[in-house]
N, C-alpha and C positions, 0 to 999 in steps of 0.2 A: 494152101489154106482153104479150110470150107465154113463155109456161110451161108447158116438155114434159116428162112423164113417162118416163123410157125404158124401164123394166120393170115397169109396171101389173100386170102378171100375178102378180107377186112382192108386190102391194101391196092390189089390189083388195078382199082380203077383210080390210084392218087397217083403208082409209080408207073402203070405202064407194064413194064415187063421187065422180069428179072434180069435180063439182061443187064440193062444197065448197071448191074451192080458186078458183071463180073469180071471186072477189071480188077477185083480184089478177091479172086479166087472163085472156086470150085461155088455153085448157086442152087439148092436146092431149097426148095418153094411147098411149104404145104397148105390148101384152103383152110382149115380148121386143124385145132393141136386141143384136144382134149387134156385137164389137168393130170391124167393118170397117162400119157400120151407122151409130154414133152421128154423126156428122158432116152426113151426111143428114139422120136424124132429128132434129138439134138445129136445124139450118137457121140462122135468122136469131133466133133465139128468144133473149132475155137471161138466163131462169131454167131449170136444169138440175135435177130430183127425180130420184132415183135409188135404187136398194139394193141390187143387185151387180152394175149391170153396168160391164164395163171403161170406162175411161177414160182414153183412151192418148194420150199426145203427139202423136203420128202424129196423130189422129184430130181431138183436141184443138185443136191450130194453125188448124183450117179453120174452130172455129167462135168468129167473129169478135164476134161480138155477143154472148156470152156473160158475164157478169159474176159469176155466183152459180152454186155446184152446193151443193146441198144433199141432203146424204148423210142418206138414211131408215133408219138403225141407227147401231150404236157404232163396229163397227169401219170403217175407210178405205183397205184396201190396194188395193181396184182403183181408187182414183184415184191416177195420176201426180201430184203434188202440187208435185212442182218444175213441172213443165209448166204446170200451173193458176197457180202464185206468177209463174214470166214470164209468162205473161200478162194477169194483176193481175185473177186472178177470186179470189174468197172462196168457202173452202171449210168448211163449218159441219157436222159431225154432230148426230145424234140420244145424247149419251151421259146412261146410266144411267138409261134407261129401261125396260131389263128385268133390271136387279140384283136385285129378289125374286124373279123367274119365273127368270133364271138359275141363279142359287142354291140354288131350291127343286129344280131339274132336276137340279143336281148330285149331292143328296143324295139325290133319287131315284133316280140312277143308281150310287152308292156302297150303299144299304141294298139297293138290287137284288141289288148282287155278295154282302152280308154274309149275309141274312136269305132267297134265295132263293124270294122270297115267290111268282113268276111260277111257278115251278119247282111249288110245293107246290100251289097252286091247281090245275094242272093234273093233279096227278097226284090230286089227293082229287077232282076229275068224271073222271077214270078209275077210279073206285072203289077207291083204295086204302085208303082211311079205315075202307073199311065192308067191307075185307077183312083188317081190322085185327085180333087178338087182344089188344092191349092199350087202352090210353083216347088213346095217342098213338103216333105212328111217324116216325120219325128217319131220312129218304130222305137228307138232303144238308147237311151241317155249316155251322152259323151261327156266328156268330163276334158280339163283341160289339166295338163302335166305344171303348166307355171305354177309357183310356189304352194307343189307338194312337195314332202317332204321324200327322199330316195336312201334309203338306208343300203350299203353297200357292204357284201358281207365278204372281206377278204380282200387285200391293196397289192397283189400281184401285178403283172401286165393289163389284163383284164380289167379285172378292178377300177385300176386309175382309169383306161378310156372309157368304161363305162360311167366313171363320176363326173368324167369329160363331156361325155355328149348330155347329161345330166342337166349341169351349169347351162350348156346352150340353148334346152328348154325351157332354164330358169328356175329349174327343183332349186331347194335347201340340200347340198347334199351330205350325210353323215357317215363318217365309216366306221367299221367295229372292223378290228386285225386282232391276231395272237400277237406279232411284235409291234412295237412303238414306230413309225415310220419317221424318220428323220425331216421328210421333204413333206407333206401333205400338207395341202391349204385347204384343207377341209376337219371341221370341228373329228375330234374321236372317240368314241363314245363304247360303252360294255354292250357284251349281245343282250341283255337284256334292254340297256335301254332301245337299243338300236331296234327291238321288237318291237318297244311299245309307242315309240313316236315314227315308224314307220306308216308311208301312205305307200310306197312301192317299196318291199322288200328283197334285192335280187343278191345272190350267193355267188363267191368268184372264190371258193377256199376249198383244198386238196380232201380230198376223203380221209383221212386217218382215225385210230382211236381215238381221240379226241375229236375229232366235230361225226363221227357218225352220229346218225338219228339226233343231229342236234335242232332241227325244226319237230320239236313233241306237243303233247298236248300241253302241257304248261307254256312254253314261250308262245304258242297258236293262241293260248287264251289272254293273255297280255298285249297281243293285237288288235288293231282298232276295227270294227267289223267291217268297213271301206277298205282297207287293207287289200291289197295284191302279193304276191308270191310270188317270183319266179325264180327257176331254175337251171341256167346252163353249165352247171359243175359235174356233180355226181349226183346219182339217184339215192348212194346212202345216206346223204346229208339230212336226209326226211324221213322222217317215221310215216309212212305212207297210211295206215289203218287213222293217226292223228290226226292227217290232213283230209282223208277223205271224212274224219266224222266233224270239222270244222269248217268243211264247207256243206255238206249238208245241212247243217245248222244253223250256218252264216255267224259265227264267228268270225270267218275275215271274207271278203264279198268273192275272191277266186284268186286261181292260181295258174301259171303259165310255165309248162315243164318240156324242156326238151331231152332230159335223163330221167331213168327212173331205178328200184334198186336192183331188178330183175329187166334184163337187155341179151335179144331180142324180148319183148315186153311178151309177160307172161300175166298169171291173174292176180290185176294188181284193181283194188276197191277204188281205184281214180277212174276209170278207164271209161267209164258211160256218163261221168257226173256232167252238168250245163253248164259249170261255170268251173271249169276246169281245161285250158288248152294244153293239149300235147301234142309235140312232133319227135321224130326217133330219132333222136343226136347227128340234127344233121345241122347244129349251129356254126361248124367248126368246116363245115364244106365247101364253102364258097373257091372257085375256081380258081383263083389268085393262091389259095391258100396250100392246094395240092402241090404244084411246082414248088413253093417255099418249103413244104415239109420234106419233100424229097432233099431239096436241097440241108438242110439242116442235118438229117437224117446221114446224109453223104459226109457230110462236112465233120461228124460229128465222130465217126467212122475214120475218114480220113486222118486225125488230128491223134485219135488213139492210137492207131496203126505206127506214127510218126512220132508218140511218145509224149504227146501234149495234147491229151485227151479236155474237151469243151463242153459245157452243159453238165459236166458230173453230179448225179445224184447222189454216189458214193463209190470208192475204188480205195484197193491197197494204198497205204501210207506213200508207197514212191513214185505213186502216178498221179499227184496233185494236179489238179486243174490249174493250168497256166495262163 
């Protein structure tokens, strides 16, 4: 059996080396698989490892021997997924394997905006401290988390621990979901309102048709201008040209993104703004999380291979998820 890697370069420093995988056949490894690429690259190979790159119908139809792709993260929008289901491959991700590293990124990316702590470090090794008259100096307004309000956009894995550590600073916490959650001890609310009684608005929902560009200029102006933003999902979820003319104008006071909709980041109008933090999707990195995705990844492989495929995103009618 052979089993090709198409973005190793995205992968190399979670898994280690291909090796490990070759207990389950033939292991070829490519750094990067351009979208006009994967067909080639896939060849005649039955198993598909992946983590962004495309995987497009077009591309998709020529590899004939293909039965399994198996998606190395949570989210899934660069595979065509109707294309994979006619063709009666099984499509498995990696989910909820970086719900504490996400999570933990969020609110690191939220106390960033409140506590300014980047801001103050820097300026006390520029010697303000110790050009201080008083025991303390007050450069840049902190704000305190307890009873604002945390609008939570999406009640997946994420989601919830994020409304978790929420409650522990004592926010209000509110969510807006596509389905009704059965279990949630938190009020639920429409994205509209969920826009406009936000004080921290943060996003935990899959890129699709429906929620692309769903942060535009109309829900950004529904926002209260104190308002925060943040981001560790997808970069489509925001109409970027919206948000950068919304914080320019302080419509809502900033925004804290660790995706954006062009990755490696390209020219995006966020990119120089003050009150705007980005880091390059590395929410999902913490150490702990690399071992667990591998494992997931493995597991997930394994369980296909043995006809009791896990984590299905979608697969032929006779290989239900057990």
């Amino acid at each position: 059996m052979k089993l090709v890697i198409t973005d190793w370069g995205t992968l190399s420093d979670v898994f280690g080396s291909p090796e490990r995988l070759e207990q389950y056949g033939e292991v070829i490894a490519y750094d990067t698989t351009a979208p006009e690429e994967l067909a080639r690259h896939v060849g005649n190979a039955e198993i598909l490892l992946c983590n962004k790159t495309a995987v497009t119908a077009a591309e998709l139809v020529k590899c004939q021997g293909l039965r399994y792709i198996g998606v190395c993260a949570t989210g899934y929008n660069n595979i065509d997924l109707d294309a994979a289901k006619i063709q009666g491959i099984t499509v498995c991700n990696a989910g909820a394997y970086s719900t504490q590293a996400v999570a933990q990124h969020t609110f690191a990316l939220i106390l960033h905006q409140y506590n300014h702590v980047a801001q103050y470090d820097a300026a006390v090794r520029e010697g303000a401290w110790m050009r201080a008259k008083t025991f303390s100096i007050s450069l840049f307004q902190t704000r305190e988390l307890f009873g604002k309000t945390l609008a939570v956009i999406g009640y997946g894995s994420i989601g919830r621990c994020v409304a978790q550590i929420g409650v522990a600073f004592g926010m209000e916490v509110i969510v807006s979901t596509r389905t009704m959650p059965t279990d949630c001890p938190y009020p639920v609310v429409s994205l509209d309102e969920a826009f406009r009684r936000a004080d921290v608005l943060t996003l935990h929902t899959p890129l699709t048709s429906q929620t692309a560009q769903m942060v535009n200029r109309q829900r950004l102006c529904a926002m209260k201008p104190t308002a925060i933003l943040v981001n560790t999902a997808r970069g489509g979820l925001i109409d970027e040209d919206a948000l950068a003319w919304a914080l320019k104008d302080g419509v809502i006071a900033s925004a804290a993104l660790d995706v954006l909709t062009q990755e490696p980041m390209g020219d995006t109008p966020l990119q120089n703004l003050p009150n705007c933090t980005i880091t390059p999707h590395v929410a999902w990195d913490a150490q702990e999380t690399r071992e667990r995705l591998f494992a997931i990844v493995e597991k997930n492989l394994r369980c296909f291979l043995a006809g009791a495929p896990q984590n299905v995103v979608t697969a032929p009618n006779a290989l239900k998820e057990k």
